[in-house]
C-alpha positions in Angstrom: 219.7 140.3 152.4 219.1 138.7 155.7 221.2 135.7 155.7 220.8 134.6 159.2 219.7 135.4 162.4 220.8 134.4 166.3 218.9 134.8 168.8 216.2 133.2 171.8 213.4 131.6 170.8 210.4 133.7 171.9 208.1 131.2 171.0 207.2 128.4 168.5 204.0 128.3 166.2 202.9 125.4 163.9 204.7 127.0 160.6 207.0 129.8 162.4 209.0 130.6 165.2 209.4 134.0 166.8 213.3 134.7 167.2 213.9 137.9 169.1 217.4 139.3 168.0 218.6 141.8 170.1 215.2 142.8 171.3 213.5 142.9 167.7 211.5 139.7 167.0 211.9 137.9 163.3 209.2 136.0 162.1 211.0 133.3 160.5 208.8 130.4 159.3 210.3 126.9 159.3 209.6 122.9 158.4 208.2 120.6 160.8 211.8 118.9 161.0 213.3 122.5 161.9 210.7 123.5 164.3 211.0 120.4 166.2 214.7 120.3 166.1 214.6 124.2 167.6 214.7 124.9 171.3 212.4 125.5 174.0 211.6 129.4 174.4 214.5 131.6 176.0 217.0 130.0 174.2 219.3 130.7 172.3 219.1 129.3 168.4 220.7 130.2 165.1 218.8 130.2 161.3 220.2 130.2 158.0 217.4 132.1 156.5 216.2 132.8 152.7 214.2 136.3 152.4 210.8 135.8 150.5 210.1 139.1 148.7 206.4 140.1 146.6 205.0 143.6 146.0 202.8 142.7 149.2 204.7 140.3 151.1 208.2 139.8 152.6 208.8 136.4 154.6 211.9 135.0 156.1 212.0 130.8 155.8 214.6 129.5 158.5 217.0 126.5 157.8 219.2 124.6 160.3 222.1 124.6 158.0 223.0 126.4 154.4 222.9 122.8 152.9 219.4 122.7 153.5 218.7 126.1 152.8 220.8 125.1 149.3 217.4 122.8 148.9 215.0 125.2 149.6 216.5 127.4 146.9 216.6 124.3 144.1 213.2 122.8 144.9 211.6 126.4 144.1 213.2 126.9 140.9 211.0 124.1 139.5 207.6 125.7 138.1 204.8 125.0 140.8 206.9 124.5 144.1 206.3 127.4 146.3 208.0 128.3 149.5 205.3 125.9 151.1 205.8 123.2 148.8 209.6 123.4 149.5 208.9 123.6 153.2 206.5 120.5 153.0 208.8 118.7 150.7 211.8 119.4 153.1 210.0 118.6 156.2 208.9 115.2 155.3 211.9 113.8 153.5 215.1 116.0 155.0 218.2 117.1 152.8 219.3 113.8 152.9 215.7 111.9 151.8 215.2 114.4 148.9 218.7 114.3 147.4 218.1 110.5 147.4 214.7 110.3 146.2 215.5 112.3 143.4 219.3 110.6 143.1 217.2 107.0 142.3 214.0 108.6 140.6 211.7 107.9 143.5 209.1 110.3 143.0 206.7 108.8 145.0 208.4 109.8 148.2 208.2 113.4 147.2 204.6 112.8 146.6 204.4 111.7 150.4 205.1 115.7 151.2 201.2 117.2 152.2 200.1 119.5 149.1 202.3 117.4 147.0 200.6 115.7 144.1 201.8 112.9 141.7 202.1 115.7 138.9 204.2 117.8 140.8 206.3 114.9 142.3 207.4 113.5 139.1 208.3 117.1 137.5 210.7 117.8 140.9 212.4 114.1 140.0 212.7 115.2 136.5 213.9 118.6 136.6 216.6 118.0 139.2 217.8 114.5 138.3 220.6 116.6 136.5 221.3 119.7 139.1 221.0 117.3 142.4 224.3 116.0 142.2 225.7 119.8 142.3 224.3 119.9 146.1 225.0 116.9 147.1 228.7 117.3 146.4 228.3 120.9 148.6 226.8 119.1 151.5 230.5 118.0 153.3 231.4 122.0 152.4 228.6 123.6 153.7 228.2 121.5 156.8 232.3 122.5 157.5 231.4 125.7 156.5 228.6 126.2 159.1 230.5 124.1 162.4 234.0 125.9 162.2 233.3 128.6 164.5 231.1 129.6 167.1 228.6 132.7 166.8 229.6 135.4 169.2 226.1 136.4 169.5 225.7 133.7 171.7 227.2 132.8 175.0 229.9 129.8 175.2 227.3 127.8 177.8 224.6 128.4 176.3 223.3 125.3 174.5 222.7 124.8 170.6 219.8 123.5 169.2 221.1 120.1 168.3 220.5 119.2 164.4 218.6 116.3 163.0 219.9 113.4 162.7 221.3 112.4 158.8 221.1 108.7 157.2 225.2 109.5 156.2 226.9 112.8 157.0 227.1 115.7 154.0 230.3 114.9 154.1 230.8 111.4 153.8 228.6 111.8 150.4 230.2 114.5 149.1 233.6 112.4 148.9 232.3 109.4 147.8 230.4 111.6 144.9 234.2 113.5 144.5 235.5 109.6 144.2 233.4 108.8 141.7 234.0 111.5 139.4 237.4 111.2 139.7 237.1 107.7 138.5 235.3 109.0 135.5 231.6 108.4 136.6 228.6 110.9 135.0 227.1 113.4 138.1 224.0 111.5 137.7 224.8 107.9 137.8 227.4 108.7 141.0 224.6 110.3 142.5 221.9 107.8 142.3 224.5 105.1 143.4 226.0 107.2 146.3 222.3 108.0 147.3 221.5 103.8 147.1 224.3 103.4 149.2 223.6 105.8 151.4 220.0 104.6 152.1 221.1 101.1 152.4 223.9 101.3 155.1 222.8 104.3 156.9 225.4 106.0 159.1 228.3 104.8 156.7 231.7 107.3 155.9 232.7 107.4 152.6 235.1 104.9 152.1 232.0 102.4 152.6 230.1 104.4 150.4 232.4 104.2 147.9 232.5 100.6 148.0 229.2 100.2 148.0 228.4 102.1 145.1 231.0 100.8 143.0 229.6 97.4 143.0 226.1 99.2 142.3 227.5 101.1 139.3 229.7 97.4 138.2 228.3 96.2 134.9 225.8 93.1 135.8 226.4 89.7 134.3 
């Protein structure tokens, strides 16, 4: 299985980009937040990628980073999202926008995704309410995961496509969600806190988060 490709970016389409790896171009087809976070052509760019396969098709999907790739793979396990739904849902919400939409039930921001109706928007809400807070805790170990060394396939000066920027860092919500089990909190009500928090003070580490979500989680008088 291909599980990512480096490269230069041959060119950029409205749903794909061309990535030739080692003279052998890869269609790899991306959200709108990917392909506008890629670089120009002839440069050099690296994919997390999921492989699609059917008895008629095969089709790579690309990812900035495996915690958004982690994402992809949740949102289609729920019955009616497709790759495109997936891709849609990521590029209009981000990691960071889904895991809190569906942290806080807000189903109506998944319904903002094009293709997306309020059917299919409250089922996603539903059926990951419960699994979300799994990801979100991978997000600080994925993102370490993914920065810790460079790719050899491309050169030291040549530049990286820089990633979107995030509310609060993987990280930063994966120990405040670590916190808050340890303190004996359920995966469901940390998450929806943490992802509260989050959206409210965006840009805050985890000892804020924590704080934050505490006093969201105290018992009200």
């Amino acid at each position: 299985m291909i599980g990512k490709l480096t490269g230069r970016v041959d060119y950029k389409a409205a749903d794909h980009v061309l990535l030739d790896v080692g003279g052998v171009g890869y269609t790899v087809h991306c959200s709108d937040r990917t392909l506008a976070a890629l670089p120009g052509p002839g440069q050099a760019a690296a994919l997390y990628t999921e492989l699609l396969v059917r008895e008629d098709l095969l089709q790579l999907f690309g990812f900035l980073t495996p915690y958004d790739r982690e994402w992809h793979r949740l949102l289609i396990s729920v019955q009616g999202v497709g790759s495109k739904a997936s891709m849609a849902i990521l590029g209009t919400l981000g990691s960071d926008g889904i895991a809190r939409a569906i942290a806080i039930g807000d189903w109506g921001a998944v319904k903002a995704a094009p293709g997306v109706g309020p059917k299919l928007a409250q089922r996603v809400v539903n059926e990951l309410k419960d699994k979300a807070p799994g990801i979100m805790a991978l997000g600080g170990t994925l993102g370490q995961a993914a920065g810790t060394a460079p790719d050899p396939l491309i050169e030291p000066d040549a530049p990286r496509p820089a990633a979107p920027p995030k509310p609060s860092s993987g990280a930063a919500q994966a120990d405040a969600l670590s916190a808050l089990a340890n303190l004996g909190y359920a995966p469901s009500e940390a998450a929806r806190a943490v992802a509260e928090a989050a959206g409210n003070d965006p840009g805050a580490e985890a000892p804020v988060l924590i704080r934050a979500a505490l006093r969201l989680l105290a018992p009200k008088e």
